[in-house]
C-alpha positions in Angstrom: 41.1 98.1 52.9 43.8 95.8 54.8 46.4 99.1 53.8 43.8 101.3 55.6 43.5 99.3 58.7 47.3 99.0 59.0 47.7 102.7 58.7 45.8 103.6 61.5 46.4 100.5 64.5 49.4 102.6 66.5 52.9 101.8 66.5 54.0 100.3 69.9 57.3 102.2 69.2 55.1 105.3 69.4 52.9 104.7 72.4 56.4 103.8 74.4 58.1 106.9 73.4 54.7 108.5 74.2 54.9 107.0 77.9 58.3 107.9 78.5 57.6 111.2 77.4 54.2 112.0 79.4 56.0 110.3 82.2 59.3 112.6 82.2 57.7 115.7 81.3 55.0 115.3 84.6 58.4 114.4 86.7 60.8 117.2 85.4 57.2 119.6 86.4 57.2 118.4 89.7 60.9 118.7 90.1 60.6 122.1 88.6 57.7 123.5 91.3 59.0 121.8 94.1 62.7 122.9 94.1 63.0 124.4 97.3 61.2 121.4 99.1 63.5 119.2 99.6 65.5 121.8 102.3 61.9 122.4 104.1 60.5 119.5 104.1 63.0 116.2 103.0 59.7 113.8 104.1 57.4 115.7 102.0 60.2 115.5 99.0 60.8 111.8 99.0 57.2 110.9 99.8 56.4 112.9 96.6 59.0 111.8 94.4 58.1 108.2 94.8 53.8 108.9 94.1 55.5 110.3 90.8 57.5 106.9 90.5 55.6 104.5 91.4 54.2 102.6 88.4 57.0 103.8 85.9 60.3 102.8 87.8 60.8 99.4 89.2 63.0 100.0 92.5 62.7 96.5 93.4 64.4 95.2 90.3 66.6 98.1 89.9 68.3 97.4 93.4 68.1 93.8 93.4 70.3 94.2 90.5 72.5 96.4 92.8 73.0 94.1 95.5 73.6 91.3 92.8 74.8 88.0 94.5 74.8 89.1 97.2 70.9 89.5 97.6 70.7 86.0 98.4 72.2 86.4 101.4 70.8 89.1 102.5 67.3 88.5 104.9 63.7 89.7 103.4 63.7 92.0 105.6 66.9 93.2 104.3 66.5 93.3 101.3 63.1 95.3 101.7 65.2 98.2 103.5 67.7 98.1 100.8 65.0 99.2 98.2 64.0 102.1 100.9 67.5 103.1 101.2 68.4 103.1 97.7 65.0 104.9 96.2 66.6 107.3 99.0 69.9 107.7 97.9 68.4 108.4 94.0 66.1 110.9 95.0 68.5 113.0 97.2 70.5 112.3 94.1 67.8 114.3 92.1 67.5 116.9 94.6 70.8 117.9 95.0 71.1 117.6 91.1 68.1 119.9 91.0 69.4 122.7 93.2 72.5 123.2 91.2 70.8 123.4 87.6 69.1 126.5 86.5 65.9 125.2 84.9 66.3 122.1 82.1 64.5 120.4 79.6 64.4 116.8 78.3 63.1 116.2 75.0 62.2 112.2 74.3 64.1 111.5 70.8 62.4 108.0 70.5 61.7 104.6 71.7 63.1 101.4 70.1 61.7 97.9 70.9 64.2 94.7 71.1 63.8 92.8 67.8 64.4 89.2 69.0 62.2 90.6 72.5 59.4 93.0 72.3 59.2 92.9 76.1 62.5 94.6 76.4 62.8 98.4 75.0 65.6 101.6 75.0 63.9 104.5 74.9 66.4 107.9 73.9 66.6 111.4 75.2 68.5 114.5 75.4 68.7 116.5 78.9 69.4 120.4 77.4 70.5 122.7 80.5 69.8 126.1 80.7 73.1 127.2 79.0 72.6 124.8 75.9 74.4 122.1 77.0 72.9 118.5 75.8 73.3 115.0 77.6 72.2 112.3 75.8 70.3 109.6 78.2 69.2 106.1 77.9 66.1 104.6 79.5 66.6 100.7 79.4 62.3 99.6 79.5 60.9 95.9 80.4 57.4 94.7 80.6 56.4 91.5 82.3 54.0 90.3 78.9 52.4 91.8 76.3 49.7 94.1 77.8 51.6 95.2 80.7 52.7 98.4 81.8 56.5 99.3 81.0 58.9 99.9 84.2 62.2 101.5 83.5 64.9 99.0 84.8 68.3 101.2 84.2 69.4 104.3 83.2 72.5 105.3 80.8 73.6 108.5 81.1 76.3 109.4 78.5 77.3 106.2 78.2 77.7 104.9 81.7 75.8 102.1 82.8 74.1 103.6 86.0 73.2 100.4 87.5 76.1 98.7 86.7 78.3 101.5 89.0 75.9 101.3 91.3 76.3 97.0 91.8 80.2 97.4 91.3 79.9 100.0 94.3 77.6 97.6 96.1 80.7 94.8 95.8 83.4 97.1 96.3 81.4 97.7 99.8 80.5 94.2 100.9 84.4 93.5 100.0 85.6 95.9 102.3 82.9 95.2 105.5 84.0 91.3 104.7 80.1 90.6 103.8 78.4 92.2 106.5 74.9 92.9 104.5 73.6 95.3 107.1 76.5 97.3 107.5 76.4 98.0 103.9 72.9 99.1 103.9 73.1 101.1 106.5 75.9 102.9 104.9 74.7 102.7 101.4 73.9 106.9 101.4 77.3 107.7 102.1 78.6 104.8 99.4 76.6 106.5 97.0 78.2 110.3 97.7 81.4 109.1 97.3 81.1 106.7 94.1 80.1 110.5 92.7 78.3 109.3 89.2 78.7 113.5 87.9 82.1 112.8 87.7 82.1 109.5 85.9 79.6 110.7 83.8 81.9 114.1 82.8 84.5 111.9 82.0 83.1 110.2 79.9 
């Protein structure tokens, strides 16, 4: 009897790679169907990108991360326009990425809980192009307690640490405007462009 209960209570491995999956599939849809958007209608694009978001990908942690240190000096305020900017920077990011592929797939290979903390997770995937090619990508997952929902707090994309380029940009910045906050916010966009992740991830 006990063998028959155990068989059939889920496997949290399971329902996370589950998640993941339903999650990506419904974004890569939306991507899919609204590829010419982002030209017409940029507002419409980033508006849309972040209702398919929300709930799956903590911003907030993700670009407090970013900023690093130097978040603690950085105002509220500040640091609230610094999560706008940088959910911008990701999702023109995914446009531009978007405009150059011919249509993709991503197939979720499966989800792997910490062993010393089941509130921290990887969850594994291959991106297959149109012309066969196959990048392998990391979700790193977190979840505030046992019963919460899982948020996706980095991305690994053959083997480089997304987050971390982004926070060693994020220094390299504040380094060279001698700490002015603001300044790098406001230019955070054009940081982005130029720290040019394709090519880090190609070499790779």
């Amino acid at each position: 009897m006990a063998f028959c209960v155990a068989s059939v209570q889920a496997d949290p491995e399971d329902d996370l790679q589950q998640y993941v999956d339903e999650n990506t599939q419904r974004l890569v849809s939306q991507l899919n169907a609204e590829r010419g958007l982002y030209e017409s209608d940029p507002e419409a694009f980033y508006q849309n990108m972040e209702d398919a978001l929300e709930g799956f990908v903590d911003f907030r942690r993700i670009a407090a991360r970013v900023m690093g240190r130097y978040a603690r000096q950085a105002t509220p305020e500040q640091r609230d326009e610094f999560v706008v900017r940088f959910k911008r920077s990701l999702f023109d990011s995914y446009a531009q990425a978007l405009m150059s592929a011919d249509n993709f797939e991503i197939k979720v290979k499966g989800a792997t809980i910490n062993p010393s903390n089941d509130n921290r997770a990887s969850v594994g995937m291959e991106v297959i192009t149109a012309t066969g090619n196959r990048h392998s990508v990391t979700y790193s997952m977190y979840r505030r307690g046992e019963g919460s929902d899982w948020l996706m707090e980095n991305v690994i994309v053959e083997g480089v640490n997304i987050g971390l380029s982004f926070r060693d940009r994020f220094t390299q910045e504040m380094e060279a405007n001698r700490g002015q906050v603001e300044v790098v916010i406001d230019g955070w966009s054009d940081a982005v462009k130029s720290l040019n992740l394709e090519d880090e991830v190609n070499k790779s």
